[in-house]
N, C-alpha and C positions, 0 to 999 in steps of 0.2 A: 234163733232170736237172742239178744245178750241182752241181758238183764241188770247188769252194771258194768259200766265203763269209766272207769275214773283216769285221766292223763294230768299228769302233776299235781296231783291232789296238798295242797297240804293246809296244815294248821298247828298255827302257836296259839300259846299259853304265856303272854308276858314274853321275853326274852328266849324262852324253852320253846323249841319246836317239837311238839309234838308227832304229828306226821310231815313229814319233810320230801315232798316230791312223790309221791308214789303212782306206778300207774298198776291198775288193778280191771281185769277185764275178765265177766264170768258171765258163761253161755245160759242156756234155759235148759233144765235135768240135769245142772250138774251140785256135788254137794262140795264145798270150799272149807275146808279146814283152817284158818286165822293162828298160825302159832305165833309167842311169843313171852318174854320175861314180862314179869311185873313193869308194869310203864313205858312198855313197849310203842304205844300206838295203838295196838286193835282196838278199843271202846271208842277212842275216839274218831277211829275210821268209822265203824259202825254207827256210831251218833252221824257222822257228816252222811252215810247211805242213808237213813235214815229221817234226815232232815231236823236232826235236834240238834245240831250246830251248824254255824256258817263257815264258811271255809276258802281258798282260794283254789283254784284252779280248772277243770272242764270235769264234770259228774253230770252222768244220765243213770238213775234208775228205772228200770221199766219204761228208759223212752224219756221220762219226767226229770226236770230239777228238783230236788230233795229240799230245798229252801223255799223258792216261791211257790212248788204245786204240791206240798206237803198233804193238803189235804184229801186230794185226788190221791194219791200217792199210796196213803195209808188205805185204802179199800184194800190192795193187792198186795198188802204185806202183813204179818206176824211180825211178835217179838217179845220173846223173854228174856229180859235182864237180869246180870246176875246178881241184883240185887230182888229181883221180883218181887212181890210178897199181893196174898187176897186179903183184905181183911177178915179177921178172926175173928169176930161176931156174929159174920154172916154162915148161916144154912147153907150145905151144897147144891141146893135147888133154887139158893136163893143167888147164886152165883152163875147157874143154867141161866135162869129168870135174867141177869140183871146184861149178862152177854145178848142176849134172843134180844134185849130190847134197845141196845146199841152200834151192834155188828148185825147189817143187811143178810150179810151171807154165810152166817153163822147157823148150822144145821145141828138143834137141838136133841134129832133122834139119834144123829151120828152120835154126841157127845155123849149121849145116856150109852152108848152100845161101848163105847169105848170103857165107859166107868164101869159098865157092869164086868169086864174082863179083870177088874181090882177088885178092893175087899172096902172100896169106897162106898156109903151110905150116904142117898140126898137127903136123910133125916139127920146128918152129924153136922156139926157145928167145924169149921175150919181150924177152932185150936183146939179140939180134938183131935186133928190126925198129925200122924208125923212127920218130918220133912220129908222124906220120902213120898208117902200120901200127897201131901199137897202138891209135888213135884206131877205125877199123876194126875192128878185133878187140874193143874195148871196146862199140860203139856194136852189133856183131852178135852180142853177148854177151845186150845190151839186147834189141834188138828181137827176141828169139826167145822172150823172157817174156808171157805173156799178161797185161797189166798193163793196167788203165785209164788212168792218169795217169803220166807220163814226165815228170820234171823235168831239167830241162839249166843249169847255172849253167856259161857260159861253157865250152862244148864243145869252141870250137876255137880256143882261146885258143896261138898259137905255131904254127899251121899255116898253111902257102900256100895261095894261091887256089885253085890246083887241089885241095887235099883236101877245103877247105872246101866249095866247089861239093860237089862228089862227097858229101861227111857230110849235108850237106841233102836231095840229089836223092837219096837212100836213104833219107833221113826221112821224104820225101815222098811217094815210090814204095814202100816197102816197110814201113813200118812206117804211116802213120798213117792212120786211115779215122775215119770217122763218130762209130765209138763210142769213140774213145781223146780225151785230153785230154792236150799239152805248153806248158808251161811254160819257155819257155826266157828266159835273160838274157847279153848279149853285147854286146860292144864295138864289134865289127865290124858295127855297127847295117847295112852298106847291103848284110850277106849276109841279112839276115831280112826285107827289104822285101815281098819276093814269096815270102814263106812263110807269116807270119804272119800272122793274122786280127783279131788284137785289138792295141793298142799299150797302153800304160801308159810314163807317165814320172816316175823317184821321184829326189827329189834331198831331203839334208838331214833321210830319213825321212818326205817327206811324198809324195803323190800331186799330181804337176803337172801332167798329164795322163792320163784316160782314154777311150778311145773304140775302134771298130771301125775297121780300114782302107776300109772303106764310109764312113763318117763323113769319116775323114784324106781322101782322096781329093775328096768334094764338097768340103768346107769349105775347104782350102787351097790356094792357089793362090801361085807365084810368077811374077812378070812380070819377063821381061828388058827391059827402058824402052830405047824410041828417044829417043838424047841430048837430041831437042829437044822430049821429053816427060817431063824427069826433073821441072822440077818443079811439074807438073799430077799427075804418080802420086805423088811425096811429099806431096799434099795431100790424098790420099784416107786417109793414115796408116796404114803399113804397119806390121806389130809389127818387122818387123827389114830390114836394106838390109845388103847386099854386093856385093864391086866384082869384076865377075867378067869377066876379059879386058877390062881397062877400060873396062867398060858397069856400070850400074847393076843388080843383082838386086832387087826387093822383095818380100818376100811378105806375103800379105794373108791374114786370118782373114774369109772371108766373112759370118762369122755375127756378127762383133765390126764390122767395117768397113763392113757394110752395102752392098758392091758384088757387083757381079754380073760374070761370065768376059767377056761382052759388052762389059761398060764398060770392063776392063782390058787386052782386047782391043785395044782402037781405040789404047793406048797402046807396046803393043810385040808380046810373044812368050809367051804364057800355057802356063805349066805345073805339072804334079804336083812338088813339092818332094819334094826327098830327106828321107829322116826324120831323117835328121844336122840337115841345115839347119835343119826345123822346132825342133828340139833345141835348137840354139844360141841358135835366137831366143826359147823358150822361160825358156832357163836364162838368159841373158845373156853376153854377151863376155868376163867376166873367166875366164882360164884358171882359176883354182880351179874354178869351176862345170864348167868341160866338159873336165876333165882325162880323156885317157883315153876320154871318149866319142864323140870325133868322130873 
């Protein structure tokens, strides 16, 4: 089943295009990674999945238009913003309570089993806990909805490694299986590595990469070059070179480069690149492009 299918997607802002053409197509079970600089496009890709903006071009989610069947729409979906926030007033029971009484498919026993796995108390007030907490309490809010599609713009934007870990290995454990589909976009590109299944990379509103981490995986390769092989590997022309512990990094598009792990082999130390890295080389060196993303 495909869950979103968007073919020339776009949307301006005044004279700024925003999203500018994109076509974006993602199955049922799979998890889509949204990279991207600051002002990129993803929020407002995700506003148009979502139905909080109008936009031009052909979008089905879940089958539905995100503008006229919005409200249909929102049964079978999630979504934490990276702005999110509960109000801070309220009790965590009081936050159970106010979910149970507006989301149909909202299973309040799940959400308690989830809380109890934290140090979260439905006797504590919301600005009592820390970001991280609420992060927690937000995300087991989530997953106790029976939703097909989960959208995440930027879930753990301000939190430490250790929560970050922990909000993943809950996403992955506990919430996602076969039949669900997330969407997520984030900064901290190198907590999504081994999560997600699909990469996508949008800069300037346009799609400068798509592919499966089956794909990223064969096709890129970086080699750490033995000194007195730098420059027989810069002549097989790597898309990008960095100086890492003063040795030469390169990586190589196998599919663009026409070599093989074997040839690059014999040259130094061949490996799976970070998806920062490939990012970088992607986008190019000047910090406008990778403000924020790396």
């Amino acid at each position: 089943m495909t869950v979103i299918e968007a073919r020339g997607l776009r949307k301006a802002f005044g004279k700024t295009m925003a999203v500018d053409g994109i076509d974006v197509h993602v199955e049922e079970g799979r998890i889509l990674g949204l990279i991207g600089p600051n002002g990129a496009g993803k929020s407002t890709a995700l506003n148009a999945f979502l139905g909080l903006t109008p936009y031009q071009g052909e979008l089905r989610v879940l089958g539905r238009d995100p503008w006229t069947e919005r409200d249909e729409l929102m049964r079978d979906i999630c979504f934490i913003a990276d702005a999110a926030v509960l109000p801070r007033w309220m009790l965590v029971s009081q936050a159970l309570d106010y979910v149970a009484g507006v989301h149909p498919r909202f299973d309040r026993a799940k959400a308690e089993g989830f809380l109890a796995k934290t140090d979260i108390q439905q006797a504590s007030r919301i600005r009592e806990l820390s970001k991280g907490m609420v992060t927690q309490l937000h995300l087991s809010l989530v997953m106790a909805i029976d939703a097909k599609l989960l959208v995440l713009d930027e879930p753990t934007l301000g939190l430490d490694l250790l929560y970050r870990k922990q909000f993943y290995d809950s996403l992955l454990n506990d919430y996602f299986d076969r039949s669900r589909t997330i969407v997520v976009t984030t900064h901290q590109v190198e907590d999504v590595q081994n999560v997600i299944t699909d990469l996508m990379f949008i800069n300037r509103g346009r799609i400068v990469l798509s592919c499966s981490m089956e794909e990223f995986e064969s096709r890129y390769l970086e080699l750490t070059v033995r000194p007195e092989k730098v420059s027989e590997a810069r002549a097989l022309k790597p898309i990008h070179e960095r100086q890492m512990l003063g040795r030469s990094a390169l990586l190589f598009d196998l599919k663009v480069n026409h070599v093989d792990r074997q040839q690059l082999a014999a040259l130094g130390e061949v490996h799976t690149p970070g998806i920062t890295d490939l990012f970088i080389a992607l986008m190019g060196n000047n910090s406008a492009a990778v403000q924020g993303a790396a």
